[in-house]
Backbone as CSV, one residue per row, in Angstrom:
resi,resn,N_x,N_y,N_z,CA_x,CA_y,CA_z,C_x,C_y,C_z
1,UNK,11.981,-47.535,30.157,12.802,-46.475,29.579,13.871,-46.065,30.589
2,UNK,15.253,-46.181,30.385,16.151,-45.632,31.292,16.257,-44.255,31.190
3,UNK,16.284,-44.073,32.731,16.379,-42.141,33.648,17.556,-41.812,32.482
4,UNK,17.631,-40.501,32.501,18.666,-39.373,31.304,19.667,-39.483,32.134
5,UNK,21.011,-39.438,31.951,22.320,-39.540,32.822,22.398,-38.120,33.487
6,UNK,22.082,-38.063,34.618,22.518,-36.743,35.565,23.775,-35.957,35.392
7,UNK,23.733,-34.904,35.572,24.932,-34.030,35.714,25.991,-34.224,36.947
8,UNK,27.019,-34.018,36.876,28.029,-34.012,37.558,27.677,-33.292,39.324
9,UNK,26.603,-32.233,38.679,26.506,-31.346,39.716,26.067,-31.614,41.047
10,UNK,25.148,-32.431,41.228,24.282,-33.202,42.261,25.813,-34.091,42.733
11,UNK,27.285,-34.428,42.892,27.980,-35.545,42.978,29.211,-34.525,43.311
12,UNK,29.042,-33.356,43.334,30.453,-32.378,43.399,30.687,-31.736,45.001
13,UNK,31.560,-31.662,45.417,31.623,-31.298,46.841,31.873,-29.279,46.189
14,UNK,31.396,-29.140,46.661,30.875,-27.293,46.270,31.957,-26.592,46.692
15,UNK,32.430,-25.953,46.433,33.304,-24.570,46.862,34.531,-25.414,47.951
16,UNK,35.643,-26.280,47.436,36.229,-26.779,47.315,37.623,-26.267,48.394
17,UNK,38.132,-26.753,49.279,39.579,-25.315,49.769,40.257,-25.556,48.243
18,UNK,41.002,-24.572,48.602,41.344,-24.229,47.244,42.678,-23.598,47.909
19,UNK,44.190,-23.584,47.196,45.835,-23.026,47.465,46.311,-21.912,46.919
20,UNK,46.863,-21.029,47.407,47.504,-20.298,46.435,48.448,-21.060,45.827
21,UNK,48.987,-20.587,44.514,50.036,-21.342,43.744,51.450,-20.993,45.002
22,UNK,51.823,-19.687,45.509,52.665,-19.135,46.225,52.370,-19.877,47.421
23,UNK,51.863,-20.664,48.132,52.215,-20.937,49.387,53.469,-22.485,49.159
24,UNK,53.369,-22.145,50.796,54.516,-23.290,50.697,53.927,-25.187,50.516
25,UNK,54.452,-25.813,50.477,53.796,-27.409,50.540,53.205,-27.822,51.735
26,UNK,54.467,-27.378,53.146,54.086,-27.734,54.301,52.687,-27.184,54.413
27,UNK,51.885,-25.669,54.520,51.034,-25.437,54.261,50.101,-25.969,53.613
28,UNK,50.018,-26.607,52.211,48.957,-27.251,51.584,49.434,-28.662,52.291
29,UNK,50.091,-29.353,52.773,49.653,-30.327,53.976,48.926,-30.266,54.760
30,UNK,49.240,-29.137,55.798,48.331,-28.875,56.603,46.714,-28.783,56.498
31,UNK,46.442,-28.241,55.352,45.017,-28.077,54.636,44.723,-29.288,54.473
32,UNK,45.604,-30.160,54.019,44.888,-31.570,53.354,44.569,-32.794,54.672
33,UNK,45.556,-32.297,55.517,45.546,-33.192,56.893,44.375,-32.461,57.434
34,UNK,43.977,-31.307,57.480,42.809,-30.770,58.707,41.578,-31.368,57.702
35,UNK,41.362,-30.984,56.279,40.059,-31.390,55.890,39.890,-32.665,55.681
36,UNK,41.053,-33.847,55.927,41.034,-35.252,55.139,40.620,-35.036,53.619
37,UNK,41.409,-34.215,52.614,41.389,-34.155,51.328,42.506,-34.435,50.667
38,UNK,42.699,-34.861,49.605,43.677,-35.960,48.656,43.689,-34.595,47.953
39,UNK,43.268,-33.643,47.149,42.938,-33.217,46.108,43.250,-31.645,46.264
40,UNK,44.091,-30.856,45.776,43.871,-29.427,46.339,43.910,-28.733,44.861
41,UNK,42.838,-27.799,44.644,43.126,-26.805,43.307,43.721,-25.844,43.896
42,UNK,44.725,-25.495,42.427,46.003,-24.049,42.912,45.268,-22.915,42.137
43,UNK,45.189,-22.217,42.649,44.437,-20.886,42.217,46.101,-19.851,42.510
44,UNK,45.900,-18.702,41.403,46.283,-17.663,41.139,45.275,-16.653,41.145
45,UNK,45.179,-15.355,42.099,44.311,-14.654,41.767,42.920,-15.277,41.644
46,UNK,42.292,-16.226,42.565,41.226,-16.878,42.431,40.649,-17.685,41.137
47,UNK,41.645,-18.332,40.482,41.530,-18.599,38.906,42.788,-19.313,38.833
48,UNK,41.910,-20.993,38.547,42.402,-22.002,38.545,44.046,-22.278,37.605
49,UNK,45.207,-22.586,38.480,46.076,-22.554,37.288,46.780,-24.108,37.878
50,UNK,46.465,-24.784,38.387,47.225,-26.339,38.808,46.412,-27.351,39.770
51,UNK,46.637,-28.366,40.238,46.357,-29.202,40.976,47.117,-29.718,41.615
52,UNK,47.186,-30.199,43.179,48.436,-30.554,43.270,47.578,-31.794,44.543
53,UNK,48.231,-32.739,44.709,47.411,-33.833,44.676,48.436,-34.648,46.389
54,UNK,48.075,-35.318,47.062,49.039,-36.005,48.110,50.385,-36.435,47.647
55,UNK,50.107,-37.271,46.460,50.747,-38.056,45.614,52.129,-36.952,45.122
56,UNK,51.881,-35.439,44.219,52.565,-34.836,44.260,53.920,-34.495,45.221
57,UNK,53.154,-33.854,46.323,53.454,-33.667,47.711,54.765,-34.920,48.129
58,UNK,54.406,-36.019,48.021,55.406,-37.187,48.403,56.076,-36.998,47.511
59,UNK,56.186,-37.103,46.194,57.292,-37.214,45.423,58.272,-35.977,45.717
60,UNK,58.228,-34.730,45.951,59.099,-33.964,46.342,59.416,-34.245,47.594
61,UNK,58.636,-34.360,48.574,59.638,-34.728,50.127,60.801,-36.096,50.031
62,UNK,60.173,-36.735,48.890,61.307,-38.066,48.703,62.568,-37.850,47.903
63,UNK,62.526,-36.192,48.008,64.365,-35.468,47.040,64.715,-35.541,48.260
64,UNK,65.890,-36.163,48.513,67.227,-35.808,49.725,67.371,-34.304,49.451
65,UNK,67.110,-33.945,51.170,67.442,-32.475,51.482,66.486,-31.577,51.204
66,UNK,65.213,-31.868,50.511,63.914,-30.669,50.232,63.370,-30.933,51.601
67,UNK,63.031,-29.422,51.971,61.914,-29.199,53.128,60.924,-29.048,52.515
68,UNK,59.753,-29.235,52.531,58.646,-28.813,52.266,58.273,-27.681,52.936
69,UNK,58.859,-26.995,53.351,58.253,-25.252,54.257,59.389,-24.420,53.603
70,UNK,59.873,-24.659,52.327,61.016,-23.895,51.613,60.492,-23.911,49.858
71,UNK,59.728,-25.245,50.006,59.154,-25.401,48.368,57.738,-24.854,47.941
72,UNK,57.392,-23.910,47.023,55.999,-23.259,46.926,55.393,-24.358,45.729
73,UNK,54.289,-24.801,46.439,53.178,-25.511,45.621,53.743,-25.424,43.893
74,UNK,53.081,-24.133,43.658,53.771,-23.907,41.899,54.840,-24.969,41.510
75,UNK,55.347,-25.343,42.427,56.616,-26.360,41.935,56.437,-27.848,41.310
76,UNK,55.226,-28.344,42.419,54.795,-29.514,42.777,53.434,-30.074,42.179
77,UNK,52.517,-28.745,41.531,51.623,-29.013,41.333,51.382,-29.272,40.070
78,UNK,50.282,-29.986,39.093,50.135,-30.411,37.774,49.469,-29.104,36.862
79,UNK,49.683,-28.949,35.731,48.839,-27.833,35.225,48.071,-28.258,34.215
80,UNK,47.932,-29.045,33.880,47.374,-29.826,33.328,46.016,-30.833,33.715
81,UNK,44.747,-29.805,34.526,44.251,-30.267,35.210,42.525,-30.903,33.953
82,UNK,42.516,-31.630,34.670,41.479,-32.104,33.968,40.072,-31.272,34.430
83,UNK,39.210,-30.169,33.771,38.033,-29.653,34.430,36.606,-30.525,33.543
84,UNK,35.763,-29.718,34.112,34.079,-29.808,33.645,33.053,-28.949,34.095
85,UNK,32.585,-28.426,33.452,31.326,-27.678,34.051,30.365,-28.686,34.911
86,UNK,29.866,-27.868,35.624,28.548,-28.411,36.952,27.392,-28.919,35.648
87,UNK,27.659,-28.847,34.389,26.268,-29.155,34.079,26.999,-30.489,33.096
88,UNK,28.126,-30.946,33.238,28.550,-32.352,32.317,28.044,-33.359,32.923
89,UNK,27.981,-34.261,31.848,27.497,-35.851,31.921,28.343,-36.430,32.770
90,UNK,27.383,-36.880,33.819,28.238,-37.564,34.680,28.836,-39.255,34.278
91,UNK,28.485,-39.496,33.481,29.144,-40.698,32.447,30.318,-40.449,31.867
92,UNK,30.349,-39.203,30.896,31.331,-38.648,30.702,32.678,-38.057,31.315
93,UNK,32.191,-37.629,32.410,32.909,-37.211,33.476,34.117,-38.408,34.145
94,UNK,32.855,-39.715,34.286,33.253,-40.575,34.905,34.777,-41.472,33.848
95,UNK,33.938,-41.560,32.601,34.531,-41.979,31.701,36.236,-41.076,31.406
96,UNK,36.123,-40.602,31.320,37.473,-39.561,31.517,38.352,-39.080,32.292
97,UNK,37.563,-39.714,33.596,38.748,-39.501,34.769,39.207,-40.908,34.854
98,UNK,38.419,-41.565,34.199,39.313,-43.657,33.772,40.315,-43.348,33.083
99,UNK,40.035,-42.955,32.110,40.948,-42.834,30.860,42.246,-42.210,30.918
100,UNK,42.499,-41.053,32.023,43.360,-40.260,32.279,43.942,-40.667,33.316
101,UNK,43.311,-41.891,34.243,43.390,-42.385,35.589,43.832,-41.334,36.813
102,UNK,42.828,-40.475,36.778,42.814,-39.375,37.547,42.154,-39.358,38.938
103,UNK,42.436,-39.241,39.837,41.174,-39.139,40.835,40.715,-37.937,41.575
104,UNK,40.337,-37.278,40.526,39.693,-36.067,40.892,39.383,-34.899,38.948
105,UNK,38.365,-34.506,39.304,38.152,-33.560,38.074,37.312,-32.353,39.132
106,UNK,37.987,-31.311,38.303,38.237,-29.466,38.907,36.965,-29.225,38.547
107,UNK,36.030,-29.182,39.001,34.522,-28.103,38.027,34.784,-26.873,38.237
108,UNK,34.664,-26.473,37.073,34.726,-25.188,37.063,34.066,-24.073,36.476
109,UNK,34.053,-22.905,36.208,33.298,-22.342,35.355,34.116,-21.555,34.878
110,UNK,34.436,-21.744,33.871,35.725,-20.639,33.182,36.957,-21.107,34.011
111,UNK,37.468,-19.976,34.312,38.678,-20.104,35.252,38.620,-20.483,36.643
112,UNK,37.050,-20.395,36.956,36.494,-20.296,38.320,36.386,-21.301,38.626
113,UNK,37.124,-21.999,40.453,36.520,-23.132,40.948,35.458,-23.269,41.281
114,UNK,34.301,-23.912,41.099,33.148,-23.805,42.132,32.901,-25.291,42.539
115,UNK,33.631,-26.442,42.092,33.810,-27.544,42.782,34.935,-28.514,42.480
116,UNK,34.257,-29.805,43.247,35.665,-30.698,42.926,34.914,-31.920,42.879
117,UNK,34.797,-32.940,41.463,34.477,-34.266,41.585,35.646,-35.167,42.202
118,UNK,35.600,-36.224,43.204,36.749,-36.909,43.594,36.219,-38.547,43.582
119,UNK,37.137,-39.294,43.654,36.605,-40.821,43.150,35.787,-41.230,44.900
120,UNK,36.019,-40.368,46.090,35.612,-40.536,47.069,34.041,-40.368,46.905
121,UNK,33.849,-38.986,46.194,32.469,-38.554,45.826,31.550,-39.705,45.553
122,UNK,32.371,-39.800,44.147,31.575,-41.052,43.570,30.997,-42.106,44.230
123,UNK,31.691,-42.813,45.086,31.877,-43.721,45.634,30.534,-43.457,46.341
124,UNK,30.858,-42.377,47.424,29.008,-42.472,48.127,28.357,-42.406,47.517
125,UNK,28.058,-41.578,46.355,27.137,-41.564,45.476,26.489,-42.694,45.169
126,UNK,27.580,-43.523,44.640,27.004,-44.982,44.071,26.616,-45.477,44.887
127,UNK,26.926,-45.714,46.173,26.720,-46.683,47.694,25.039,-45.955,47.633
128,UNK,24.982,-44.744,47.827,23.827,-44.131,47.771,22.341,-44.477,47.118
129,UNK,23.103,-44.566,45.928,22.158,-45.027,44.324,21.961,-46.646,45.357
130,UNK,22.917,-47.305,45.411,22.896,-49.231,45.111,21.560,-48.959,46.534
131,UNK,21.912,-48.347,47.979,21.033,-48.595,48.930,19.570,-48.243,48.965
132,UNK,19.461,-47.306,47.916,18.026,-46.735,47.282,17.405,-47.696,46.496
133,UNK,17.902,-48.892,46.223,17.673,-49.471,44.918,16.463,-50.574,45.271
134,UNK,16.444,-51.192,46.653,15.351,-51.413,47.255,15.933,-52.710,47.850
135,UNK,16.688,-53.559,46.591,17.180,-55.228,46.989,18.076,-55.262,45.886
């Protein structure tokens, strides 16, 4: 009989840094260079309103003449973020950040961050699962 598909939750890096929408880019660099993170949620008032991703970040420094210590995140970031509660199918989860070719989904609870799935996650996870597996 195959195990029930686990939740997302056991696979989520917990309480996530997290941006104001108002800071500048150079700033959410800095965050992403000190933690080695690809992935930053933009919070307003502690309540998720964007994502703004490395990938973002480059495409505005590659406008002739933008500083990034003049441009506020809000500019750069996606709002259109893909979330999930800590208690979704992690199949599902998985399945939908393919589909959207995303690499990263916001958990959240309501408006609230309380984590971040990233394809890095996964990755140990699975390495995890395959080295448990015996042979």
């Amino acid at each position: 009989m195959a195990e029930p598909i686990p939740s997302i939750r056991k696979h989520i890096t917990i309480c996530p840094h997290t941006i104001p929408e108002d800071a500048m880019l150079s700033v959410a660099q800095k965050v992403m260079r000190t933690h080695q993170i690809r992935h930053l949620p933009v919070v307003r008032d502690g309540r998720l309103v964007g994502l703004l991703s490395e990938r973002d970040i480059a495409l505005v420094e590659a406008l002739e003449g933008v500083d990034p210590r003049a441009v506020p995140v809000r500019v750069a970031m996606h709002t259109d973020v893909y979330t999930a509660s800590p208690d979704a199918a992690l199949d599902e989860v998985l399945l939908e950040m393919a589909e959207r070719k995303v690499g990263s989904c916001v958990v959240a609870l309501g408006k609230e961050v309380v984590g971040i799935l990233t394809t890095v996650d996964v990755c140990q996870s699975f390495a995890r699962h395959l080295q448990g597996r015996g042979s």
